[in-house]
KEVEX-942432 format. One record per residue (C-alpha): chain; x, y, z. Coordinates in steps of 0.5 Angstrom, whole numbers, plus 2048, in hexadecimal, padded with zeros to 3 digits. Last residue first. Layout:
<rs>
 mol  xx  yy  zz
   A   X   Y   Z
...
</rs>
This chain:
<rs>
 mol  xx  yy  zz
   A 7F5 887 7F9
   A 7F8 887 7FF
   A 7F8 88E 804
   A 7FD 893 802
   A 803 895 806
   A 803 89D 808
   A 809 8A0 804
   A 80B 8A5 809
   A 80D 8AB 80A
   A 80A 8AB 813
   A 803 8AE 812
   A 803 8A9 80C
   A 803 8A3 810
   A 7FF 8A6 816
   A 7F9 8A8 811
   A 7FB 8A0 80D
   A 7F9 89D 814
   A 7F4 8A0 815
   A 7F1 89F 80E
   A 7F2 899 80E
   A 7EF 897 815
   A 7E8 89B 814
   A 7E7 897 80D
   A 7E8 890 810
   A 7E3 891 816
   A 7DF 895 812
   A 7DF 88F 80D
   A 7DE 88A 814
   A 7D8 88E 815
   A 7D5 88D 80F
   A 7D7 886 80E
   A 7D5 884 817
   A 7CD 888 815
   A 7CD 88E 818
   A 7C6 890 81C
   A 7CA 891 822
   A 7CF 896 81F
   A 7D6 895 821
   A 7DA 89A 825
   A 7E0 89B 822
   A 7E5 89F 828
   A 7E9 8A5 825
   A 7F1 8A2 823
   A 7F6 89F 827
   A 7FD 8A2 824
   A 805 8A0 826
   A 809 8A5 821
   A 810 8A6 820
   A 817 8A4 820
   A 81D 8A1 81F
   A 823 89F 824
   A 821 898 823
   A 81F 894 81C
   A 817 893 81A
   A 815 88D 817
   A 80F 88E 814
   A 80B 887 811
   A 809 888 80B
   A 803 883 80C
   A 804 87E 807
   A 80B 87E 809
   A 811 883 804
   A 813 886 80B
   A 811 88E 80B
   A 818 891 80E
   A 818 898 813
   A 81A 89E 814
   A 816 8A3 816
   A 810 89F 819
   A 80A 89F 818
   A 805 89C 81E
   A 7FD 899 81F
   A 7F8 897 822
   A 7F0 897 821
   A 7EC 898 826
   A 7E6 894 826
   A 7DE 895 82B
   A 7DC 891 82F
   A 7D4 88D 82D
   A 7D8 887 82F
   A 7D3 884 82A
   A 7D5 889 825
   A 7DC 889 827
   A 7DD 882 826
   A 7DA 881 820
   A 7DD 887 81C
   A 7E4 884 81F
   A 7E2 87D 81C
   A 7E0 880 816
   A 7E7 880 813
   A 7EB 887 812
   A 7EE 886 80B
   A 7F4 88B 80C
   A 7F9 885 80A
   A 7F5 87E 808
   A 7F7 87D 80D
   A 7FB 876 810
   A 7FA 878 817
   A 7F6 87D 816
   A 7F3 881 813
   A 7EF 884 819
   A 7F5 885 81D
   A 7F2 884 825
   A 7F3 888 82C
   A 7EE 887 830
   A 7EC 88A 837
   A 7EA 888 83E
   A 7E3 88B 842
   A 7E0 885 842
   A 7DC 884 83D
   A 7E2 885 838
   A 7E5 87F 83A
   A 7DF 87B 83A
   A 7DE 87D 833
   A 7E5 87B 831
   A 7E3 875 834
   A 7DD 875 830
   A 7E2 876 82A
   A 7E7 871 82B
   A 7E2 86C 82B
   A 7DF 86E 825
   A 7E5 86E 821
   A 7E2 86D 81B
   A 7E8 86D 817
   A 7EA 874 817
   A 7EA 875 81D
   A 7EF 871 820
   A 7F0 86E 826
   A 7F4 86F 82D
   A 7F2 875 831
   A 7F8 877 834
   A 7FB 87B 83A
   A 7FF 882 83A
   A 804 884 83F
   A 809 888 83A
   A 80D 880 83A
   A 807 87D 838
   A 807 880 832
   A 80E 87C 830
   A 80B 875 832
   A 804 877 82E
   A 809 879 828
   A 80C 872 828
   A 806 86E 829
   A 803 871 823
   A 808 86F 81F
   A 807 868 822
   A 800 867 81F
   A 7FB 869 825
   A 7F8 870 823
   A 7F8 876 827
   A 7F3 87C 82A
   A 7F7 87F 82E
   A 7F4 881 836
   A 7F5 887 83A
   A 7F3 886 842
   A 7F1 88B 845
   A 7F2 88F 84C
   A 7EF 896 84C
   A 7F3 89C 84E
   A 7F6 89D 846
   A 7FB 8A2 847
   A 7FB 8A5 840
   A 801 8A5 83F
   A 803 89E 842
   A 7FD 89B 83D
   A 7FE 8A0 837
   A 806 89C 838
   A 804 895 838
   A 800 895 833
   A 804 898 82E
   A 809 894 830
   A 805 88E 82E
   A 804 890 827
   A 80B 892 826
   A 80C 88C 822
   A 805 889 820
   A 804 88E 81B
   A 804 888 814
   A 7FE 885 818
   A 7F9 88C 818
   A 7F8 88F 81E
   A 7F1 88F 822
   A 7F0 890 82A
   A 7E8 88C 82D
   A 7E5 890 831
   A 7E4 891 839
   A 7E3 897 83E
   A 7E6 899 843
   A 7E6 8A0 843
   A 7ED 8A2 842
   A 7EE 89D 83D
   A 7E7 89F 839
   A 7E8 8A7 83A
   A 7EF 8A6 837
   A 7EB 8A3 831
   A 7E7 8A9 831
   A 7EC 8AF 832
   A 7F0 8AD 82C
   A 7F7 8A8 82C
   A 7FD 8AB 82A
   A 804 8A7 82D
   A 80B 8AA 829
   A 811 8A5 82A
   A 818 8A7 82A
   A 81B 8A1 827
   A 821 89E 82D
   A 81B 89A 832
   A 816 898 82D
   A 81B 895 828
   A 81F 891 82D
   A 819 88F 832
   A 817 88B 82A
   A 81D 889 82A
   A 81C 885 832
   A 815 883 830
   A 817 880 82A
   A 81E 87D 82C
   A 81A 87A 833
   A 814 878 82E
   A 81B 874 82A
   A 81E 871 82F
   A 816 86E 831
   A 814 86B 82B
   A 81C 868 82B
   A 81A 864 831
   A 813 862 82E
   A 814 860 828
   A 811 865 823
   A 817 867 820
   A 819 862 81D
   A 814 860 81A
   A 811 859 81C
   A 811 854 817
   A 809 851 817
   A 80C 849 817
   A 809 845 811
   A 803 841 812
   A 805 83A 811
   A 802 835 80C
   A 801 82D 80E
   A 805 829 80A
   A 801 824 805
   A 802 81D 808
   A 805 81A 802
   A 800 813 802
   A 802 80D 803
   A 803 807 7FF
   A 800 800 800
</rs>
């Protein structure tokens, strides 16, 4: 009698780890992020503007949800922490980032971390229910969100409706976020990432808060959202003489 050939049982390649993403060497770069970043933001002279109304918002306590694009997450967090000492803001609360789980977004909330904030893991972008109604929560309690409606992977300056939908059910109002800096370099990254380099200089701005309106469906709001945020930002770029980076196409 002759045997069958066993037919070989099929193996699922092993998901190769990036090299950056293992956890000894995620938390070696966060450190040089977080320490370069302190760099940039302790040798530039930096100029804060924020308006008479989102000043109010700090000093009164109150919640919102603070918006910058992904391609400005560099001196983002600077920014906050210098409009939150200048304006002495005497209620204890909790600042939350909005970040995906993939590795990449691993390594930014390591660096985050190291400026006092927490995390909210998931993405908006893919239905992140889960993400939102903890954001929702958040917001509930008096604490604040900070979110890059085109991210993590854009398209660029194309807000996605999970900030339009967040807001509107928060019924909180988003000030957008931004910073030019004088000398600086746009990384060719789907986000023209902003590398800025030390002993520069520049602006760190909040915008006037955007209260939706109740009667808005999430689309129109997330076009309100996406337009706002653009011209801001363009209005700081050009204040500043520079090229103001253009959303994709």
């Amino acid at each position: 009698m002759t045997l069958g050939t066993a037919t070989p049982m099929k193996v699922a390649p092993r998901r190769r780890v990036r090299w950056h993403h293992r956890p000894a060497v995620r938390h070696m770069l966060a450190s040089l992020i977080a320490g370069y970043i302190r760099l940039v933001d302790r040798t530039g002279h930096w100029e804060l503007t924020a308006p008479p109304t989102t000043r109010s918002l700090i000093r009164e306590g109150k919640p919102f949800v603070g918006a910058f694009w992904h391609g400005n997450l560099l001196m983002i967090y600077p920014a906050w922490r210098r409009l939150l000492a200048e304006l002495g803001d005497t209620k204890p609360r909790q600042t939350y980032v909005i970040s995906s789980s993939h590795g990449d977004g691993q390594l930014i909330q390591l660096a985050v971390n190291r400026f006092g904030m927490k995390t909210l893991w998931g993405s908006t972008r893919r239905g992140g229910v889960k993400v939102l109604r903890e954001a929702r929560r958040v917001l509930d309690d008096g604490d604040i969100v900070v979110m890059t409606p085109d991210g993590p992977r854009g398209p660029r300056m194309h807000a996605q409706p999970g900030i339009a939908y967040l807001a509107g059910h928060a019924k909180v109002p988003i000030v957008p976020i931004t910073f030019a800096a004088k000398r600086r370099r746009n990384l060719n990254s789907w986000d023209r990432f902003t590398f800025v380099w030390p002993f520069t200089g520049g602006v760190l701005a909040f915008d006037e808060p955007l209260l939706l309106p109740e009667d808005g469906d999430t689309e129109s709001r997330r076009q309100q959202i996406e337009e706002r945020m653009i011209a801001f930002s363009r209005e700081i770029d050009q204040r500043e003489g520079l090229t103001p980076i253009q959303p994709a196409a």
